[in-house]
C-alpha positions as CSV (number, residue, x, y, z in Angstrom):
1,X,-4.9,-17.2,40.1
2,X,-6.6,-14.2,41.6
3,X,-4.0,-12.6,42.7
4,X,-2.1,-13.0,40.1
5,X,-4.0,-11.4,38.4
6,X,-4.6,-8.4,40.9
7,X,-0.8,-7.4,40.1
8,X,-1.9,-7.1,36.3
9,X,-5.5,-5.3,37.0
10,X,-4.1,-2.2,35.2
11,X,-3.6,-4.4,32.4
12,X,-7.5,-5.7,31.8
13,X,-9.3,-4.5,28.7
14,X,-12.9,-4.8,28.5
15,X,-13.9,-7.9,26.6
16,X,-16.5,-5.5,24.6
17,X,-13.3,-3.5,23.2
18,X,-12.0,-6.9,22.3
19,X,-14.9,-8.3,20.5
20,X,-15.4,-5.0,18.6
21,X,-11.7,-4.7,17.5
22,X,-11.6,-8.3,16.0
23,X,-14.9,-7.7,14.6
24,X,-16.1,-10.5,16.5
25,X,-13.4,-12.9,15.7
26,X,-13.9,-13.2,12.5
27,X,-12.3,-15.9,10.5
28,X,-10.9,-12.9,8.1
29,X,-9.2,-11.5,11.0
30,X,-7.1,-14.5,12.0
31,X,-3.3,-14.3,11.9
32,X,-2.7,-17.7,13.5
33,X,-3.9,-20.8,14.8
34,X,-2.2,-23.7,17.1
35,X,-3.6,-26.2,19.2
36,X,-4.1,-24.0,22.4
37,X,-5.1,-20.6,21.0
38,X,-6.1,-18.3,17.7
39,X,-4.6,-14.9,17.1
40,X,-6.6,-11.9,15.7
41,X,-5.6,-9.0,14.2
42,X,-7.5,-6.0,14.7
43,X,-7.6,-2.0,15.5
44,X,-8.0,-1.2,19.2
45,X,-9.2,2.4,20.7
46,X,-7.0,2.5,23.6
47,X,-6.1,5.5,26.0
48,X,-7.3,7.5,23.3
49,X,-6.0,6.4,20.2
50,X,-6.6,3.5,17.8
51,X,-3.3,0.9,17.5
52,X,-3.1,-2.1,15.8
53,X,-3.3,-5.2,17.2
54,X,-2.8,-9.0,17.6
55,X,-5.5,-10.4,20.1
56,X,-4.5,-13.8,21.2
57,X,-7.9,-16.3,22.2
58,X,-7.0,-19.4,24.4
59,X,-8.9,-22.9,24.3
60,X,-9.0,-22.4,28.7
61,X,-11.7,-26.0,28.6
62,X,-8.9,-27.0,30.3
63,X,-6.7,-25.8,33.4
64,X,-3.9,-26.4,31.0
65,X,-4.8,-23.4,29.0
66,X,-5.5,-20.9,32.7
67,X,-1.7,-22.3,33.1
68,X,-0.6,-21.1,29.3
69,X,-2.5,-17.6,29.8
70,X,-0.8,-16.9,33.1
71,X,2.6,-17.9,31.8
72,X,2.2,-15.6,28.7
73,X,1.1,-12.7,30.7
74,X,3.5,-13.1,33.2
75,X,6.3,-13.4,30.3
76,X,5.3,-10.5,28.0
77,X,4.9,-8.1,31.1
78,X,8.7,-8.9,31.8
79,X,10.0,-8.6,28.0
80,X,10.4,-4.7,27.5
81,X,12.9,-4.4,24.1
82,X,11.9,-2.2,20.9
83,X,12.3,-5.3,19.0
84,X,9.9,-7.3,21.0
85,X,6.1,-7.0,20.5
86,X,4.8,-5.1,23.6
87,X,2.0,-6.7,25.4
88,X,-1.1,-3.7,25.8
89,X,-3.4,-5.7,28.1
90,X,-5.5,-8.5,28.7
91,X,-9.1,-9.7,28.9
92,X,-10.4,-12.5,31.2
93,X,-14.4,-12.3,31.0
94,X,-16.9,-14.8,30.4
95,X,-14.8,-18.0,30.3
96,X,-12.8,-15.6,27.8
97,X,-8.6,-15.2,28.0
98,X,-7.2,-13.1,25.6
99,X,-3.9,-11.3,25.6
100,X,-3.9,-8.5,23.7
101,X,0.0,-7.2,22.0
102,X,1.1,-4.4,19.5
103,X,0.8,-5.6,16.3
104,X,2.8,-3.8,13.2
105,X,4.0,-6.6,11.1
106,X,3.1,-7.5,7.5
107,X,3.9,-11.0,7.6
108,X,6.1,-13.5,9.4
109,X,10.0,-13.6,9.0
110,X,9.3,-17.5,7.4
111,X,7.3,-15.0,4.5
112,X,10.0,-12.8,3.7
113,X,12.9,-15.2,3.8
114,X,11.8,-17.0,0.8
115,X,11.4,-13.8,-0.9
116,X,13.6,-13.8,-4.3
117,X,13.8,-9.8,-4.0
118,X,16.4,-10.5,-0.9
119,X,19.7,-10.5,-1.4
120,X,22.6,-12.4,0.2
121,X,23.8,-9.9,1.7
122,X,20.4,-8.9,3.2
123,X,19.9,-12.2,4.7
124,X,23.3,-12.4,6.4
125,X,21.7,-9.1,7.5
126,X,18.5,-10.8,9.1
127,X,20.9,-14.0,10.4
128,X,23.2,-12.2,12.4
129,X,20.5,-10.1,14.0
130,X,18.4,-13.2,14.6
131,X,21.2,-14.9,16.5
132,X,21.9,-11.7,18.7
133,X,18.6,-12.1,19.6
134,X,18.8,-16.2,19.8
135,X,21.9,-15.6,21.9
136,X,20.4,-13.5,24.3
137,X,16.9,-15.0,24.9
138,X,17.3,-18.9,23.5
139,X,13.6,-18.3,22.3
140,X,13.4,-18.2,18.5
141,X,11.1,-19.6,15.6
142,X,10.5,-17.8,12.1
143,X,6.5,-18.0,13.0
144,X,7.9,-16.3,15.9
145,X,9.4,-13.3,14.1
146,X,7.3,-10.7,12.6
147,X,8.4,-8.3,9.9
148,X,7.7,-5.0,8.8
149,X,9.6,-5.3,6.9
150,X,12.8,-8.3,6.1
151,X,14.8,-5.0,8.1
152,X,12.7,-4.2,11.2
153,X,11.8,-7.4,12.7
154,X,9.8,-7.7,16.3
155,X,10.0,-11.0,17.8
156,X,7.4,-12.6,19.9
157,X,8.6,-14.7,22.8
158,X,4.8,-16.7,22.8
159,X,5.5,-18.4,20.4
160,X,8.8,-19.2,21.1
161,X,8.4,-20.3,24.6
162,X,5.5,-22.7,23.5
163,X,7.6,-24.5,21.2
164,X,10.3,-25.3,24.1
């Protein structure tokens, strides 16, 4: 594990900045929760300016969740597309692992596709898009997809490749 994580050293963010940006994990700030992990959304000072973003805490009581971290790190430093969240770093401190990602959405695709305001022809739209991208990466899952809006859609390949 250490030297896997020596090839992502440039990638470590001080737990501190993490704490302070989720306002200490606060329950108001969470964006998701599975079994293995809670997102947080916060605002992160970062090389100078402030960015939104979704801070992902794993459960790691187990070597199960080390694995998960690793895996996510490992898969989000690969994934470079503007319509995939970008990952901005990590933090692996005090029995902490948290992966830290852009974060620009107002909801999930699963909120907007119920929406009455879309139209048919807006959500042919949003299907053929989504299976481009389904097509290409075999990874999708409408908790998966965030939306700024039901036309500018990021995916996140987490949660996709958690579900497989």
């Amino acid at each position: 594990m250490t030297s896997t994580m020596t090839m992502f050293a440039s990638l470590r963010i001080p737990l501190e900045d993490v704490v302070k940006a989720t306002n200490n994990f606060q329950d108001d700030y969470i964006i998701q929760h599975d079994g293995t992990s809670t997102t947080y959304k916060g605002r992160l000072l970062w090389s100078g300016k402030e960015m939104k973003i979704a801070a992902q805490r794993f459960d790691c009581r187990h070597v199960e969740g080390d694995l998960k971290f690793l895996n996510e790190i490992s898969v989000l430093s690969d994934f470079k597309h503007t319509n995939l969240v970008s990952i901005i770093g990590f933090s692996d401190e005090k029995d902490e692992k948290i992966i830290i990602t852009t974060y620009d959405a107002t909801g999930s695709l699963r909120q907007y596709i119920n929406s009455p305001n879309l139209t048919w022809k807006q959500r042919l739209r949003i299907c053929v898009d989504l299976a481009h991208h389904y097509k290409k990466h075999a990874l999708l899952a409408t908790t998966s997809v965030a939306a700024k809006s039901p036309f500018c859609r990021r995916y996140c390949p987490l949660a996709a490749t958690r579900r497989r």
